[in-house]
DOZA-18105 format. One record per residue (C-alpha): residue in three letters; x, y, z. Coordinates in pm, 1 decimal, padded with zeros to 6 digits. Example, Ala and Ser with C-alpha at 12.3 -4.5 7.8 and 13.67 -1.06 7.14 Angstrom:
<nodes>
  res        px        py        pz
  Ala   01230.0  -00450.0   00780.0
  Ser   01367.0  -00106.0   00714.0
</nodes>
This chain:
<nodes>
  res        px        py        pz
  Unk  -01817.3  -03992.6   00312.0
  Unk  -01822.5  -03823.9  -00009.4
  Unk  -02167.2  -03931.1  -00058.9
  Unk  -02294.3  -03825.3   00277.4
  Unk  -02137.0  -03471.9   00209.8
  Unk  -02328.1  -03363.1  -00096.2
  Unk  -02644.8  -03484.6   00025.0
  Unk  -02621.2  -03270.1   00332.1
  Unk  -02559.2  -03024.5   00050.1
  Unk  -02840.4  -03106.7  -00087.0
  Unk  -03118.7  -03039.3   00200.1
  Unk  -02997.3  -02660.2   00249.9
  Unk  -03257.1  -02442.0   00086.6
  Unk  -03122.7  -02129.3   00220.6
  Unk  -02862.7  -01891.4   00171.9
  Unk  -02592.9  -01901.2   00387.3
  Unk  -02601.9  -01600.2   00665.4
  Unk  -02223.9  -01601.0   00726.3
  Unk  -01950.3  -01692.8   00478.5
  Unk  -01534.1  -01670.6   00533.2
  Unk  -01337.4  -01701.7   00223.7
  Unk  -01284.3  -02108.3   00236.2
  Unk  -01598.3  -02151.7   00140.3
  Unk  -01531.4  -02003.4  -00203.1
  Unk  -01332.5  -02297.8  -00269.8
  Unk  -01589.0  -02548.2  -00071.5
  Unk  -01865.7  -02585.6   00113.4
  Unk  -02036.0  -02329.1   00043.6
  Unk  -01990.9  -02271.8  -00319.6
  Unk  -02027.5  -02690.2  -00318.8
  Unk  -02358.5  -02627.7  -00140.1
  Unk  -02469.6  -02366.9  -00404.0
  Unk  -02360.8  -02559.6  -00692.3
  Unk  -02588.1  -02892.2  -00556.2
  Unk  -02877.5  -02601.0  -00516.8
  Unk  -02865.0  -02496.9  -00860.1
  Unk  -02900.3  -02893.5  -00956.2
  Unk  -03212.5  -02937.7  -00790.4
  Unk  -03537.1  -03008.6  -01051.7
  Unk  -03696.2  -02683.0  -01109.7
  Unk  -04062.5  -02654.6  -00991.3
  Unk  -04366.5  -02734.1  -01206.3
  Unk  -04512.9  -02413.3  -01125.9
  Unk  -04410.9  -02138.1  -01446.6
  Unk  -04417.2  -01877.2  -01165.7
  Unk  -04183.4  -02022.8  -00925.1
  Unk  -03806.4  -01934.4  -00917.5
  Unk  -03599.9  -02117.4  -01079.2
  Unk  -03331.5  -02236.8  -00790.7
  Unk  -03035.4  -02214.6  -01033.4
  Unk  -03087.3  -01831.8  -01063.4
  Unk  -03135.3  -01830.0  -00673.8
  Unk  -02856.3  -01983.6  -00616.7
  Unk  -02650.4  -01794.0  -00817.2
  Unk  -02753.7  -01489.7  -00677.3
  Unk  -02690.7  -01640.6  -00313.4
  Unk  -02290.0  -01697.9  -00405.7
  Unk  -02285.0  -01319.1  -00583.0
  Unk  -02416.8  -01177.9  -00288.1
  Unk  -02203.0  -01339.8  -00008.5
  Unk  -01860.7  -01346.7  -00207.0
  Unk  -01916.7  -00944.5  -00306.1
  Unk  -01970.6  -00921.2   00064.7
  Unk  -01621.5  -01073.4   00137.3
  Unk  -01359.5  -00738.9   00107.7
  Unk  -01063.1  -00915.2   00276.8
  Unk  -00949.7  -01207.7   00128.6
  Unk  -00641.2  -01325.1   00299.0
  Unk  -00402.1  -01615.5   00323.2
  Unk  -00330.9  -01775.4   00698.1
  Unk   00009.7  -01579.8   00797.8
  Unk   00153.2  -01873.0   00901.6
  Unk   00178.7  -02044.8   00565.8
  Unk   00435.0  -01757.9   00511.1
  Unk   00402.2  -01813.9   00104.9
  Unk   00548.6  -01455.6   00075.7
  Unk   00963.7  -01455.9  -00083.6
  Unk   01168.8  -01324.1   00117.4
  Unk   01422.0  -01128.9  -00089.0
  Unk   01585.2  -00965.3   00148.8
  Unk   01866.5  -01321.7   00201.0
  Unk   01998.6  -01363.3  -00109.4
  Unk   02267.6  -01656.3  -00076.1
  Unk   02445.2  -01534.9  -00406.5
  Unk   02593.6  -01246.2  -00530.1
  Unk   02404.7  -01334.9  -00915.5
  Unk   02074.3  -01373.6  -00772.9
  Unk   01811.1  -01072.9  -00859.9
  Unk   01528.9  -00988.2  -00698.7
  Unk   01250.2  -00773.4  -00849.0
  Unk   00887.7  -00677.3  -00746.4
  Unk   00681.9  -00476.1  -00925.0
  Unk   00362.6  -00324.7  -00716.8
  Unk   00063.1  -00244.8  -00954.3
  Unk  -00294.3  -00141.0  -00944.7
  Unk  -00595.8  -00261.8  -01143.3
  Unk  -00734.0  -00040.4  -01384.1
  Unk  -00967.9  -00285.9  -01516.6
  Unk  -01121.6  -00633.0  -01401.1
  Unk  -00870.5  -00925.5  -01380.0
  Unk  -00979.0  -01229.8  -01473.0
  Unk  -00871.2  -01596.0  -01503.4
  Unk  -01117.2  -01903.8  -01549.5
  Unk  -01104.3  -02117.4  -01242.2
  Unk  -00992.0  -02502.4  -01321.0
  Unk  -01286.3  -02628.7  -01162.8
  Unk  -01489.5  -02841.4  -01365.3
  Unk  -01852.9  -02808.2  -01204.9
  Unk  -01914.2  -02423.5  -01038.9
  Unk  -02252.6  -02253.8  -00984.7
  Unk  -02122.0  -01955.1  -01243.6
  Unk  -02034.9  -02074.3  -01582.3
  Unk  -01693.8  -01831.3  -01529.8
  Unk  -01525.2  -01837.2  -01215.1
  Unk  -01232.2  -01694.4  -01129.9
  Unk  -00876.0  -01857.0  -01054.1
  Unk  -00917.3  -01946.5  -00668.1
  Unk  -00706.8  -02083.7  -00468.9
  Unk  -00824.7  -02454.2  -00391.3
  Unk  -00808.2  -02525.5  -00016.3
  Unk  -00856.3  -02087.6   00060.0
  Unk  -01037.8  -01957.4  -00169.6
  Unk  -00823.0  -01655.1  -00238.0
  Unk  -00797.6  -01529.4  -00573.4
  Unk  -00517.7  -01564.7  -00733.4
  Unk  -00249.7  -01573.8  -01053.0
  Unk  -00066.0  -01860.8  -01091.2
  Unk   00326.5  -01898.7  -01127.0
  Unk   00279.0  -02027.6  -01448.3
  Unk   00046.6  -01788.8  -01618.8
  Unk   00337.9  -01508.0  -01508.5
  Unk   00581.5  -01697.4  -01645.8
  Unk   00401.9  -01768.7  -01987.9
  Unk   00291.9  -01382.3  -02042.1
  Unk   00630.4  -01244.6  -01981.7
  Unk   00822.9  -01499.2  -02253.4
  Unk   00526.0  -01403.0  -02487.9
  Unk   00613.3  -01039.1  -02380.6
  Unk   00986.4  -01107.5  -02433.4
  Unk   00946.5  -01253.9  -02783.3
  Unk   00731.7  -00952.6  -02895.3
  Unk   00974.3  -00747.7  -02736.4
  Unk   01322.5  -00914.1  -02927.6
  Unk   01161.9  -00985.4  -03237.6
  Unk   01137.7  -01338.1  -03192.4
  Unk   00779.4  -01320.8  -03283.9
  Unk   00744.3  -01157.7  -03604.5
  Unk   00461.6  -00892.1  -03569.1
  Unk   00589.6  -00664.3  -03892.7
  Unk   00768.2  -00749.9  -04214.1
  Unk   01094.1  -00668.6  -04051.6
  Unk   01311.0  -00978.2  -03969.5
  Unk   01595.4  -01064.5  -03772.8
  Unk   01946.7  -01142.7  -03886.0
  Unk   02044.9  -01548.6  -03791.9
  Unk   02323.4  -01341.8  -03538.5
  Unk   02013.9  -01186.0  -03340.6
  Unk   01771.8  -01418.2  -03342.5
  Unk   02011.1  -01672.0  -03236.7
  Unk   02141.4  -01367.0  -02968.6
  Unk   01792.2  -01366.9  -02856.4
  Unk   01695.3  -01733.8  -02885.4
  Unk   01974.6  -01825.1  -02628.8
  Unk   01819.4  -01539.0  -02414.5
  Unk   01471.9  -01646.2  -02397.0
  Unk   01610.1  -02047.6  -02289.9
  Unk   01859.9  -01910.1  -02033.5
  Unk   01561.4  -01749.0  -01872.7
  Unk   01268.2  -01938.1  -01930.4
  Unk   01388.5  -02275.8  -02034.0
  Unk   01287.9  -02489.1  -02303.7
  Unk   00935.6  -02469.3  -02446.6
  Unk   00743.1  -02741.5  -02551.4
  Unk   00786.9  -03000.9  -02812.4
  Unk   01125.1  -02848.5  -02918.5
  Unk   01293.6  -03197.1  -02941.2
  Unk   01547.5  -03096.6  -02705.3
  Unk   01672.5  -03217.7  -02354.8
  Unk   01435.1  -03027.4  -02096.3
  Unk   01617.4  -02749.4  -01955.3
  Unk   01481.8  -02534.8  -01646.7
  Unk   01481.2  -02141.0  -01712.6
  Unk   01677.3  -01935.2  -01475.4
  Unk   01372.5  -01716.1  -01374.3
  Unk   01168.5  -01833.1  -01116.9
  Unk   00825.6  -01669.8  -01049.8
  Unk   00549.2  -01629.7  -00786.7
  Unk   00192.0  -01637.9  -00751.0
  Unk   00000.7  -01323.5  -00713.8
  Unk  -00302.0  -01310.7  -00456.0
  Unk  -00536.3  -01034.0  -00457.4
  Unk  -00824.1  -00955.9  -00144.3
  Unk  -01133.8  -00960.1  -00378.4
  Unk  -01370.9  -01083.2  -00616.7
  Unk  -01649.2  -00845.7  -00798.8
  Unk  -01933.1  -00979.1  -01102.1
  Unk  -01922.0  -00852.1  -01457.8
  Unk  -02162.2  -00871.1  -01651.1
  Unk  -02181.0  -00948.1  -02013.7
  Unk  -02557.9  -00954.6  -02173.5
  Unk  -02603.2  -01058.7  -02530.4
  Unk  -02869.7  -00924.9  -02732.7
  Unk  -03114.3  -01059.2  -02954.4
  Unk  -03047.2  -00901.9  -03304.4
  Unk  -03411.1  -00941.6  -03397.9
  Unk  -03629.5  -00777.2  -03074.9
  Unk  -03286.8  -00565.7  -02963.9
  Unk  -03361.1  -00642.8  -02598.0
  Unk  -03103.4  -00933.7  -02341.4
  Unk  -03128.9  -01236.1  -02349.6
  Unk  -02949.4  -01467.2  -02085.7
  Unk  -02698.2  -01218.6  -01905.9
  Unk  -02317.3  -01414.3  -01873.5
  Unk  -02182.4  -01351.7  -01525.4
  Unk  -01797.4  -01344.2  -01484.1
  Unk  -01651.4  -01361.1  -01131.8
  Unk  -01367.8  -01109.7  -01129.9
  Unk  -01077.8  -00919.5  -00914.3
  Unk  -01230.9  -00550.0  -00932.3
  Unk  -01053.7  -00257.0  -01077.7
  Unk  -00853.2  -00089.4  -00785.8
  Unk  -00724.6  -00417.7  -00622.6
  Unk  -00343.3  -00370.2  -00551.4
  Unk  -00121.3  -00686.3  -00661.4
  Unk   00218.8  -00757.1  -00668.7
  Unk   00448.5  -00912.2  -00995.3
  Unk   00756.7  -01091.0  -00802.5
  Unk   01071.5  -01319.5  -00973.3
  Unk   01371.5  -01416.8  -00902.8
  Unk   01654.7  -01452.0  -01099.0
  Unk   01879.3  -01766.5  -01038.6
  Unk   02162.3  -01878.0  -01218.0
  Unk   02286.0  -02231.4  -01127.1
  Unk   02653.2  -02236.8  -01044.8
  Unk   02808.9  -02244.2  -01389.1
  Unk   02513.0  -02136.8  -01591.9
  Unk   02629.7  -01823.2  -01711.2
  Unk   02978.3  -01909.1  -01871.3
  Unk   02809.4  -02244.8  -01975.5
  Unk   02550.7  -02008.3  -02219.2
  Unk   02791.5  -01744.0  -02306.8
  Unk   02498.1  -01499.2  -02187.5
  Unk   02564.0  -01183.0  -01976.8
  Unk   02302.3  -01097.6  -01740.5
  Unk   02429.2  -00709.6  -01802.9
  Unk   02319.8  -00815.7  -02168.3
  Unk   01928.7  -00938.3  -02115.7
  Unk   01858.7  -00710.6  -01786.8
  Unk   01763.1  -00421.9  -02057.5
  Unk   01525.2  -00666.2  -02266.1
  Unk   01343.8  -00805.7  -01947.4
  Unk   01297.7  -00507.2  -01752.8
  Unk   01137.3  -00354.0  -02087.8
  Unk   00949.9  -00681.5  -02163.3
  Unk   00780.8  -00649.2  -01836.7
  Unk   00690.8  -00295.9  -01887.8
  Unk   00544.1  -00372.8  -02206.5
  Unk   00336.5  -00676.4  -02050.7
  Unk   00205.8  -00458.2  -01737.6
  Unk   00136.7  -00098.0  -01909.2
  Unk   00050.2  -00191.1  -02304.8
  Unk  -00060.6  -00578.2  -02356.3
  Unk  -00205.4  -00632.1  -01956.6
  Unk  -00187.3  -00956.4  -01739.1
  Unk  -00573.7  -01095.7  -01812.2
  Unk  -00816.4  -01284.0  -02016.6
  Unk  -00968.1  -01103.2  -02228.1
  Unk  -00728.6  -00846.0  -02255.2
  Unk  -00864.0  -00757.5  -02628.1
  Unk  -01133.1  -00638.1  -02456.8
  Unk  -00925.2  -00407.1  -02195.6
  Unk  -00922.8  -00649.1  -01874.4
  Unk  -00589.1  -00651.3  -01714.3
  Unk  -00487.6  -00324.3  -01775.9
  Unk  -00270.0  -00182.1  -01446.1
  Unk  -00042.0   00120.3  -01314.4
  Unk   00264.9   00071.4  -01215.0
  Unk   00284.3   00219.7  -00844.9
  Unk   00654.8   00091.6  -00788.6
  Unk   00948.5  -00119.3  -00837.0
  Unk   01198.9  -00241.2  -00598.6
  Unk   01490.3  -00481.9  -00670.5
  Unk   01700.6  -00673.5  -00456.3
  Unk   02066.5  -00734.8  -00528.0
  Unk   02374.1  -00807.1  -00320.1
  Unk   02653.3  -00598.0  -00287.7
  Unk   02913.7  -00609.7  -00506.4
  Unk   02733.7  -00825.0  -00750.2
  Unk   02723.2  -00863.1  -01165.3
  Unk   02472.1  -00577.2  -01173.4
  Unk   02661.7  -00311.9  -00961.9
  Unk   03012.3  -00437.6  -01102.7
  Unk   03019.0  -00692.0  -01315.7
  Unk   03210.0  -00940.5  -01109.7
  Unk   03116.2  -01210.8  -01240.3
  Unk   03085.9  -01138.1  -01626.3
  Unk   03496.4  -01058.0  -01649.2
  Unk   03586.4  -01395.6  -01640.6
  Unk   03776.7  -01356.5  -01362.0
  Unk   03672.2  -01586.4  -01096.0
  Unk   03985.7  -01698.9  -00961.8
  Unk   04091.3  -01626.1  -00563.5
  Unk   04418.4  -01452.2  -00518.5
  Unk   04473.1  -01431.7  -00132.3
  Unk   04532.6  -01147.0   00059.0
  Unk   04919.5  -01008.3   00074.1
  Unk   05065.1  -01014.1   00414.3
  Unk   05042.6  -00639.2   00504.3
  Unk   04597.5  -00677.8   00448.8
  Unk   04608.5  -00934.2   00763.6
  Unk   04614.4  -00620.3   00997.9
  Unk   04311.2  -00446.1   00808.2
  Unk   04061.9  -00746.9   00885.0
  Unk   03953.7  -00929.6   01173.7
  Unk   03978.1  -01310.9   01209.2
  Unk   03655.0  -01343.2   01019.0
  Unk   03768.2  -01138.9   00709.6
  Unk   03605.5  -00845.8   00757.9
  Unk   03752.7  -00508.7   00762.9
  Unk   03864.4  -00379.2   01075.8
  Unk   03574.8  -00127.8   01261.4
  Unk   03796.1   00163.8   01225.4
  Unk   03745.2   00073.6   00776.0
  Unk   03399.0   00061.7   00842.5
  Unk   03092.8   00324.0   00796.7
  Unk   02797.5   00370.0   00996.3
  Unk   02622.4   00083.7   00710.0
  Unk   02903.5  -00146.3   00818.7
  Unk   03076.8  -00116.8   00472.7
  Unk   03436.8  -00061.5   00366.5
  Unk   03505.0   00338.0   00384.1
  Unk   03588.3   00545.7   00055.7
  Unk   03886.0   00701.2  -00039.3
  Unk   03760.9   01016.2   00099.2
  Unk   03657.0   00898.5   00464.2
  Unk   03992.4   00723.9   00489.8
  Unk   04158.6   01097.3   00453.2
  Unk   03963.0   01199.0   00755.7
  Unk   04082.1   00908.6   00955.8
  Unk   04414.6   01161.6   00968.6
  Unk   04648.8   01032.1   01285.2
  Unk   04442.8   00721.5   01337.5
  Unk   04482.2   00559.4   00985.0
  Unk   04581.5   00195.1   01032.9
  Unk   04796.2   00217.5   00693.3
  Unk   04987.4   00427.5   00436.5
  Unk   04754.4   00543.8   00116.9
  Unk   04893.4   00302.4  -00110.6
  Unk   04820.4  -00014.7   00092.4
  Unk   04433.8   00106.3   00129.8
  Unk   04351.1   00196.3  -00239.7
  Unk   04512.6  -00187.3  -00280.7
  Unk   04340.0  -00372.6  -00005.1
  Unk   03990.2  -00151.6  -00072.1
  Unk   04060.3  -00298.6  -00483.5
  Unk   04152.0  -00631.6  -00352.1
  Unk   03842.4  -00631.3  -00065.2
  Unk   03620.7  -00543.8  -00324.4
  Unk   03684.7  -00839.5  -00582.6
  Unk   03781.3  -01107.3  -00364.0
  Unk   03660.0  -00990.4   00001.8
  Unk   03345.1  -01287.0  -00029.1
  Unk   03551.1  -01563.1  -00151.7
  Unk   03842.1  -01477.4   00088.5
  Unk   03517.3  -01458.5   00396.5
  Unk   03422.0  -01793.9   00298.3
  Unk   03722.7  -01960.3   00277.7
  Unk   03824.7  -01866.2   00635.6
  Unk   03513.9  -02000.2   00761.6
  Unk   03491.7  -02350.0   00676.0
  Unk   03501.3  -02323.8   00279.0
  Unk   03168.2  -02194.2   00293.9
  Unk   02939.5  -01899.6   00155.5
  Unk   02908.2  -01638.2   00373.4
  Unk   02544.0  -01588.5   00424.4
  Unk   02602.5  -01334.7   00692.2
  Unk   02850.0  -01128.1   00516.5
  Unk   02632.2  -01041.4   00201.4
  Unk   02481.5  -00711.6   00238.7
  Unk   02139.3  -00658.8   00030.0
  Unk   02039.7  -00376.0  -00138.4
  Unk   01711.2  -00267.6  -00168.3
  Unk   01638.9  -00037.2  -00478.6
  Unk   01310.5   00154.1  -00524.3
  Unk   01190.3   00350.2  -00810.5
  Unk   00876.7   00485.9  -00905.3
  Unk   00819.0   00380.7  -01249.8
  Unk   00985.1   00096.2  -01470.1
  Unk   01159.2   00345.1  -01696.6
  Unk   01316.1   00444.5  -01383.6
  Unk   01484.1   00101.8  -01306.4
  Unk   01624.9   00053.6  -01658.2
  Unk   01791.9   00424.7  -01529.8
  Unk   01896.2   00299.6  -01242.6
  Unk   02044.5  -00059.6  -01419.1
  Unk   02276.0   00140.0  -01650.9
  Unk   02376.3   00333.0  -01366.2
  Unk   02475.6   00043.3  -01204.5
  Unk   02656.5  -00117.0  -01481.1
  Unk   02828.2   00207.2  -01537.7
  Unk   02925.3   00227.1  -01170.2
  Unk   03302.7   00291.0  -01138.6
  Unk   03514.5   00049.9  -00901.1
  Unk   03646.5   00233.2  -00588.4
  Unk   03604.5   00576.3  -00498.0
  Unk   03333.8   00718.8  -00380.9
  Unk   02979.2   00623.4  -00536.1
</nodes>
């Protein structure tokens, strides 16, 4: 079959009228690259097909200004159902000021530099990994861990730091120790086009080109997206000692750093990669470590609900619809003043049930409903700011939030 394939290939002499994106991954670029094999004429003055065919694939993949993944694969996260109150959320939404570029893994292409493609789609894309490996390298930078000036750390920090970088990105290689997964997990990001660069060398003794290098590239002003989750397995945090209110500063700025100063391609010496930051949104739950901490004060233990609290919630747990706002949310102090003659409860008994709701509402929720999380009853919170010097704003903020009253 495979046989029969590529010498089909091999009979089309023609460019291609009408191309979709899969055929950036096969079929047509296959067909081009069995073209640009072909023995080259005897005649001087005929065209040499590898040059034809490489201008066939520039032409129809510039022509292609929508490259999209089938819907129904649904490879987007979905942030929006967190199942626990430590997960994070963050995407970052950025424009390209310069040409992306990552060499496709390939190993036989019609252009000698291809860009990262998907291999069933053809959709451009960056890899998981390569995220992953460009933020710990910004991190490092960032903490000192790589030394980039004579100052050096103190054994405190860089052991501070060292337990940082492993809690979120794991173990790197050849460390001689037992393999241990990072908390943050990250996702690919797929852009809707590929442009041509052109680099042309030139001959230092006439001055003039010599064999122009083609690199297939995302264009400048192609919108992406950075997106990663941060997931703690149960027990993680106290295992490490680590405070996620401690390394939230560090990553946020790492990630600036990697997006605005040291860019996201290869290359990158030469200015490729370079983006603008259009926005950032995180995702949290309510009531989590970032907006209170409750799971960094070591107190994790369930202390049920006194006797007088069973009239403020329904048989599911949740507050009663007269303690609830228009969001569906426990009331403040001051909303409960205007409940006047129809307040289900004397002051005192609120500010403790509202203290009480608020630490061990969730656990209390699940317990009453089969011993399990809640997945219902956590309420995400969607966070969007403008710039990432905003969000590390908004974090401390957050961290500085003060339990009960209003916020």
């Amino acid at each position: 079959m495979i046989y029969d394939y590529y010498a089909f290939l091999s009979e089309q002499k023609a460019c291609l009228k009408k191309v979709n994106e899969c055929g950036l991954a096969s079929g047509f670029a296959d067909g081009c690259l069995v073209w640009s094999y072909q023995d080259k004429p005897q005649d001087k003055k005929a065209l040499d097909p590898k040059n034809d065919a490489r201008r066939c694939y520039m032409k129809s993949a510039s022509d292609l200004d929508d490259l999209k993944l089938p819907p129904d694969l649904k490879f987007e996260p979905d942030f929006s159902q967190l199942p626990d109150p430590s997960w994070l959320g963050i995407e970052v939404e950025f424009k390209l000021l310069s040409p992306w570029y990552s060499k496709d893994d390939r190993p036989f292409h019609v252009l000698d530099n291809p860009v990262r493609k998907d291999r069933v789609f053809g959709v451009p894309f960056m890899s998981a990994a390569s995220w992953k490996g460009l933020l710990r390298w910004a991190f490092k930078i960032h903490t000192g861990l790589i030394k980039l000036s004579d100052k050096e750390l103190s054994d405190k920090d860089n052991n501070h730091f060292k337990s940082q970088e492993v809690l979120l990105f794991g173990n790197e290689r050849r460390e001689g120790e037992k393999f241990r997964c990072g908390t943050l997990i990250f996702y690919p990001t797929w852009f809707d086009e590929v442009g041509f660069e052109v680099i042309n060398p030139h001959s230092r003794k006439t001055r003039t080109g010599t064999n122009p290098i083609y690199h297939e590239v995302v264009p400048a002003g192609r919108k992406g997206r950075l997106r990663l989750l941060y997931a703690p397995l149960p027990g993680e945090i106290e295992i490490d000692k680590v405070k996620p209110a401690d390394f939230i500063d560090s990553l946020i700025d790492s990630i600036a750093a990697l997006l605005e100063t040291y860019g996201i391609s290869a290359k990158r010496t030469a200015g490729w990669g370079s983006v603008d930051v259009k926005n950032c949104t995180m995702f949290l739950v309510e009531s989590s470590w970032l907006e209170q901490n409750a799971c960094l004060d070591g107190d994790k233990e369930y202390i049920p609900p006194e006797d007088k609290f069973a009239e403020l919630m329904n048989e599911k747990g949740n507050p009663i619809d007269i303690l609830l706002d228009e969001e569906e949310k426990l009331i403040s102090k001051t909303k409960w003043r205007k409940l006047e003659d129809n307040k289900p409860c004397d002051k005192e008994t609120f500010e403790k049930f509202r203290e009480w709701y608020e630490k061990y509402g969730s656990g209390h929720r699940g317990r009453i409903n089969g011993d399990k999380e809640d997945e219902q009853s956590l309420q995400i919170r969607k966070l969007t700011v403008n710039t990432l010097a905003e969000v590390k704003t908004l974090v401390g903020k957050l961290k500085d939030t003060r339990k009960g009253g209003d916020q």
